[in-house]
N, C-alpha and C positions, 0 to 999 in steps of 0.2 A: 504494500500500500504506500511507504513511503517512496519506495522508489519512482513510481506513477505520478505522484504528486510531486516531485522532482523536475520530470519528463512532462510535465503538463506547465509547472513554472517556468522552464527552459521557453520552451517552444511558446508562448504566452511573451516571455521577453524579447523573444529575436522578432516574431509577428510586429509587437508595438515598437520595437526599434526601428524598424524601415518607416513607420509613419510620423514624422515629425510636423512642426508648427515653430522652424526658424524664429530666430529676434526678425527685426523688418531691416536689422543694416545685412544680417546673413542671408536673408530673401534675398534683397536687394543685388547683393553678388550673384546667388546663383543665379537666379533670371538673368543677368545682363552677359553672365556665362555662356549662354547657351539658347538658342529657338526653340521655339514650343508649338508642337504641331496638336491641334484639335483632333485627339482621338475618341473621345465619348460624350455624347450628350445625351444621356436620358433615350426616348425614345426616337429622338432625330436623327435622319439618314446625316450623316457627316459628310460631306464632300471631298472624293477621293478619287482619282484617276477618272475612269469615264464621268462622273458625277458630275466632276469640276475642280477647280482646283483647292487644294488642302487651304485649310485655315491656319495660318502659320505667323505667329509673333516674336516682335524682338522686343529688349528691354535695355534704356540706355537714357545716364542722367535722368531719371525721373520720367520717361516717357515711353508708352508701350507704341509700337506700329508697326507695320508690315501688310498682309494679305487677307484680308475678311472673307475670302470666297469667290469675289467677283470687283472688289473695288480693294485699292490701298488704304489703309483705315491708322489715327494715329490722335491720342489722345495723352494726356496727363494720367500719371499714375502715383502712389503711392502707399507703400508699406507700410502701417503703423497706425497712431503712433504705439500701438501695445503689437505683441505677437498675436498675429493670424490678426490680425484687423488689414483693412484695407480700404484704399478712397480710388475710384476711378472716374473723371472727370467727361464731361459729355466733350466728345471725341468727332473729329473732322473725317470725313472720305472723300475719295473720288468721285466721279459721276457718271461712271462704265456704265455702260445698258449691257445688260448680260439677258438670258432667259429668265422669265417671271418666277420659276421656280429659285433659282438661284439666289435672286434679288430677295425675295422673301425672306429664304434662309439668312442670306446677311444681316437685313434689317434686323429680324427676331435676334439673332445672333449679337448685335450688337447691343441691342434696349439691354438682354440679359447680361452681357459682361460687363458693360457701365452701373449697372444694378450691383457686381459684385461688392461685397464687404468684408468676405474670408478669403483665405488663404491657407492651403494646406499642402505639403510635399509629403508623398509617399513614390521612397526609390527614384525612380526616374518618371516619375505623373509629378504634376503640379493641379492641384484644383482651386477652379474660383467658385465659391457660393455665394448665393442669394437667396431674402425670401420671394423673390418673382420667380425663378425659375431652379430646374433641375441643375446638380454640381456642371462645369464648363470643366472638363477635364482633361489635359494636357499632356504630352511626350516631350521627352526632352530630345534635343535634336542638338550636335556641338555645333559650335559657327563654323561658316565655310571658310 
């Protein structure tokens, strides 16, 4: 019995070890480390190869931007000021005409990440939540 309850605390510690909640200056670093590709929303198709192109963000001096799906998208961001808080600031695009289907997703896509208020890293995910919408959940990608 004891041993089990050993082998259950073990495996219990290495699980909650990969999921952390950074200060917002160690956020800060990893984000600007590295791009972050939209791999999971809830139950929306993610935009991928034939779909369209990936959602993909960078992070640099206090400012997120890059690829919303269909238009370049780049707004104010910041970490803090507690861990796992977060501010993201209503954010400027382009004005590509893409298919309506596309254009939706980004829109929607975007109301929700400006909505975000948490922050969370597990492993190599980064997630934004909100109470508007499902986790906005992220890959890490190193710079090119």
């Amino acid at each position: 019995m004891h041993a089990r309850y050993l082998i259950t605390l073990c495996a219990t510690a290495v699980v909650m070890g990969c999921v952390s909640i950074p200060s917002p200056d160690e956020m800060k670093q990893v984000a600007e480390r590295n791009r972050w590709e939209l791999a999971h929303w809830g139950n929306h198709a993610v935009p991928y190869g034939d779909d369209g192109e990936p959602v993909i963000l960078s992070f640099k001096d206090g400012r997120v931007s890059d690829h919303a799906g269909c238009n370049r998208y780049s707004a104010v961001i910041a970490f803090g000021p507690r861990r796992g808080e977060l501010k993201v600031s209503h954010g400027i695009s382009t004005r590509m005409a893409c298919e309506p289907k596309r254009m939706e997703f980004e829109a929607t896509f975007i109301r929700a990440f400006e909505a975000s208020t948490r922050y969370r890293l597990d492993g190599e995910s980064l997630s934004f939540e909100s109470a508007l919408a499902q986790p906005l959940e992220f890959y890490r990608r190193p710079l090119e």
